[in-house]
C-alpha positions in Angstrom: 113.4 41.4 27.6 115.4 40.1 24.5 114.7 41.4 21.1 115.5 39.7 17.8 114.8 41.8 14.8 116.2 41.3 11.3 117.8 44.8 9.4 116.5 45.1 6.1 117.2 47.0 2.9 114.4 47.6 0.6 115.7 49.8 -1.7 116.9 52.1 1.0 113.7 51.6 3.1 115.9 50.5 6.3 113.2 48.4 7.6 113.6 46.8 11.1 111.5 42.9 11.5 111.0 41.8 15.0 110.4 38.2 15.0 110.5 37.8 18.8 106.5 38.2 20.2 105.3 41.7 21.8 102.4 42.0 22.8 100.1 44.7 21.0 100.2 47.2 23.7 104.2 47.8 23.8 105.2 47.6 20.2 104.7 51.2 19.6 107.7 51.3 22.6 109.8 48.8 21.6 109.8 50.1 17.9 111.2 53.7 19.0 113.8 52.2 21.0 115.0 50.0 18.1 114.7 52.7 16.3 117.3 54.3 18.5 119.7 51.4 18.7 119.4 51.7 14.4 119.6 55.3 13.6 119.1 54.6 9.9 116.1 52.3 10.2 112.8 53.8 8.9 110.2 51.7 10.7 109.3 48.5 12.0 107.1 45.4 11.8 106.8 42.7 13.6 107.1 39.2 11.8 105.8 35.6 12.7 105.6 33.2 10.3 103.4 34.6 7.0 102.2 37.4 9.5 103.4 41.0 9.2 102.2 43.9 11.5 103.5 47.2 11.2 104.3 49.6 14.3 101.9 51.6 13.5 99.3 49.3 12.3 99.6 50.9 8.5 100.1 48.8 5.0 103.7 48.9 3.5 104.7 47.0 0.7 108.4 47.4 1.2 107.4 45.6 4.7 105.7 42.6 2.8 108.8 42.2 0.7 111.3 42.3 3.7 109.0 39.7 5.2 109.1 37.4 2.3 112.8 37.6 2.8 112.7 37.0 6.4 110.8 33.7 5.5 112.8 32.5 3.2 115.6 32.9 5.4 113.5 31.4 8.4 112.9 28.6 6.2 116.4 28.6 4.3 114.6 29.1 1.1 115.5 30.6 -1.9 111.9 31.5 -3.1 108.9 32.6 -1.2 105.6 32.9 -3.1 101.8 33.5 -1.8 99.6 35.1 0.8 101.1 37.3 3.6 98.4 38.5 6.4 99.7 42.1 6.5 98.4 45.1 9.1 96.1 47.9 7.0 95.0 45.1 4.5 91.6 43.0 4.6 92.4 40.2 3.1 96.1 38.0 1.9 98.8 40.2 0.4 100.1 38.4 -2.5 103.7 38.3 -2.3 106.8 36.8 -4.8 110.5 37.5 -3.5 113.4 35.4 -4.7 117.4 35.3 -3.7 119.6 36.6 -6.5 123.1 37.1 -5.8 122.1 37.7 -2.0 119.7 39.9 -2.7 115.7 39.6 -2.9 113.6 40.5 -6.1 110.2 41.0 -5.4 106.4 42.2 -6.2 103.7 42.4 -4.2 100.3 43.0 -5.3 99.6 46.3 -3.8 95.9 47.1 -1.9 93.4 48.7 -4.4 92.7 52.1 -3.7 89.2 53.0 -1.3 89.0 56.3 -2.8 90.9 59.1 -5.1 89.2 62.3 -4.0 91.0 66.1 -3.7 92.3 67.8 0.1 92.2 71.2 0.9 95.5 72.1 2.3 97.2 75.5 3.1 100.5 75.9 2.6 102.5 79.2 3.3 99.0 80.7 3.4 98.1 79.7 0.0 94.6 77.2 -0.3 95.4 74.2 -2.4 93.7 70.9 -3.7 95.6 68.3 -3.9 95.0 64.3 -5.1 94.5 62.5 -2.2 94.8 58.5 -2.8 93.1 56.7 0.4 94.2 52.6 1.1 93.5 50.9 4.0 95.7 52.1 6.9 97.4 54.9 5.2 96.4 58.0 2.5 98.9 60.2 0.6 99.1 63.0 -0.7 100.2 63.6 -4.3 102.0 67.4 -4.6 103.3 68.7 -7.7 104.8 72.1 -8.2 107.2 73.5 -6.2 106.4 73.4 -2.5 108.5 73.8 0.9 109.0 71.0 1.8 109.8 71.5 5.6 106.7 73.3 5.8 104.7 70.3 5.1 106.6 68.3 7.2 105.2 70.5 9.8 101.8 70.3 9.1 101.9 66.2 8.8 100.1 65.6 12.3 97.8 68.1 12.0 96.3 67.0 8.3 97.0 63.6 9.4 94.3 64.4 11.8 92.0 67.0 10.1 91.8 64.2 7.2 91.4 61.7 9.3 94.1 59.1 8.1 95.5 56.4 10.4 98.6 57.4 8.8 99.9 60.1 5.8 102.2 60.5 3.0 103.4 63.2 0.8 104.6 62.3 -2.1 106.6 65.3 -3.7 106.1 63.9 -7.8 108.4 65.1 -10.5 106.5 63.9 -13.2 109.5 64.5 -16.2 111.8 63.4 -14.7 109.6 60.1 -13.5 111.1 60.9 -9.6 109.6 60.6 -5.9 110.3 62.4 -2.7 108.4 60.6 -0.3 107.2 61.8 3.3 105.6 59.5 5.8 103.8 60.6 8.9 102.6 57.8 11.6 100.5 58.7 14.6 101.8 55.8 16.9 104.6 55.9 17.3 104.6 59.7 16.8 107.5 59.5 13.8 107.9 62.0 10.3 110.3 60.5 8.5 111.3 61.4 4.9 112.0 57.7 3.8 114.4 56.0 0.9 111.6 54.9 -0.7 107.8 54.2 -0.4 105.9 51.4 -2.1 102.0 52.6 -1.2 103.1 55.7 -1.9 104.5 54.6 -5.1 101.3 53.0 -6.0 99.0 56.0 -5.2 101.3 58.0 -7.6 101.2 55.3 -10.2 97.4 55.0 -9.2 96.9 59.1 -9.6 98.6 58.9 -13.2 96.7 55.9 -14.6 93.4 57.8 -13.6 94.5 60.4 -16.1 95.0 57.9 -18.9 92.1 56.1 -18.3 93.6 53.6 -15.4 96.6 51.7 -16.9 100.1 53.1 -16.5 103.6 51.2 -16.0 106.8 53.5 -14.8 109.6 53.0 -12.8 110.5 55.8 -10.3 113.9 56.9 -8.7 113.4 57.9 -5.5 116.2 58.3 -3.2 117.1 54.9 -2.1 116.7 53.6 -5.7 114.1 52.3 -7.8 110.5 51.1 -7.6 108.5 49.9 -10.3 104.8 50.3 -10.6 101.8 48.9 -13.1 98.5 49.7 -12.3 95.5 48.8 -14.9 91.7 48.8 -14.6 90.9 45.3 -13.9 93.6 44.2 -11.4 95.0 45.3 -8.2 98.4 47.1 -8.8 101.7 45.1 -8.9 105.0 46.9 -7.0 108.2 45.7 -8.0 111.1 46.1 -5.2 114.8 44.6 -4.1 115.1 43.5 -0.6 118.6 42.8 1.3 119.0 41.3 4.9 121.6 42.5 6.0 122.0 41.2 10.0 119.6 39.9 12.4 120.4 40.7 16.1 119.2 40.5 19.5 119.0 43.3 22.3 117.5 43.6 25.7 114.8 46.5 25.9 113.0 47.1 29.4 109.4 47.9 28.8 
């Protein structure tokens, strides 16, 4: 069968859009096979109209972004502004993107977090309690101090299931130095990937912080593919701020 997917750069997030229809059974197939035909892709959704499913069936607000894009392109727009349906969210994902210079500027109103609770985790035998920031379709991790990092990468599957998290990040958190490391772990398709950037992940840091100033906080963060800005306050769901560039959209045939 022919694929048509669009390549995508949120801030470094390679981000791979299928716009042709597969059916829900063999996306978690076709999305590991494009992600061996693009090495430096990250994940992938698949896009129809102002409908966004992820691989995996998590939330990502990179994703909602690159679909905003997509539209605009679809539509030969400059501007895209209002509700996405999104996988891992209940209801319409607020979304504003708009073409600069070839390139996308957007926000998307992030999912409010279900719960902000501790996890026990050992690492290199030690116990530890770390935040633990739950959304719909995906939980992270918030980790501190100095930790091995390839160790945790290890235990992602099996905390992904002892927690019980349709997916999991770890988000490594200079604090100082306002900087990110994030980690992703999704179930299906099986995939660990430490990625460019991470907007939910982003969020449950910006999320973690405001709790510890009494809810509001506003910071931009470097994480490796660039930056993401974040603004979380008491009385409204939190607002990511991202840069999205299309950068080809091409067609394969994948047997499936």
């Amino acid at each position: 069968m022919e694929i048509s997917y669009y390549y995508v750069n949120p801030t470094g997030n390679i981000t791979l859009l299928a716009d042709t229809p597969v059916e829900k059974p063999f996306r978690s197939l076709v999305a590991r096979k494009l992600m061996e035909l693009e090495p430096s892709a990250e994940q992938v959704g698949f896009v129809s109209g102002t409908r966004l499913e992820m691989a995996g069936g998590e939330f990502c607000g990179n994703a909602c972004i690159s679909a905003a894009a997509v539209y605009c392109s679809e539509k030969k727009a400059d501007r895209f502004e209002g509700g996405l349906r999104v996988s891992g969210a209940d209801r319409p994902v607020y979304v504003k993107a708009e073409k600069k210079n070839g390139i996308y500027e957007g926000s998307v109103r992030m999912p409010e977090a279900m719960d902000i609770s501790e996890a026990e985790v050992t690492v290199s035998g030690e116990k530890r309690k770390l935040p633990m920031i739950v959304f719909p379709g995906i939980s992270h991790l918030i980790i501190e101090s100095e930790t091995d990092k390839k160790e945790v990468e290890s235990l992602m599957p099996a905390l992904c299931r002892s927690l019980d998290c349709e997916a999991l990040g770890a988000m490594f958190l200079d604090e100082k130095s306002k900087r990110i490391t994030p980690l992703v772990y999704v179930p299906d398709p099986e995939t660990s990937v430490w990625e460019s950037s991470c907007a939910s992940g982003t969020t449950a840091v910006g999320i973690y912080l405001g709790s510890r100033c009494g809810g509001a906080f506003k910071a931009d963060f470097a994480e490796p593919g660039g930056i993401l800005g974040i603004e979380v306050s008491p009385d409204a769901p939190p607002v990511l701020r991202a840069k999205a560039e299309i950068k080809y959209r091409k067609t394969v045939k994948i047997t499936y």
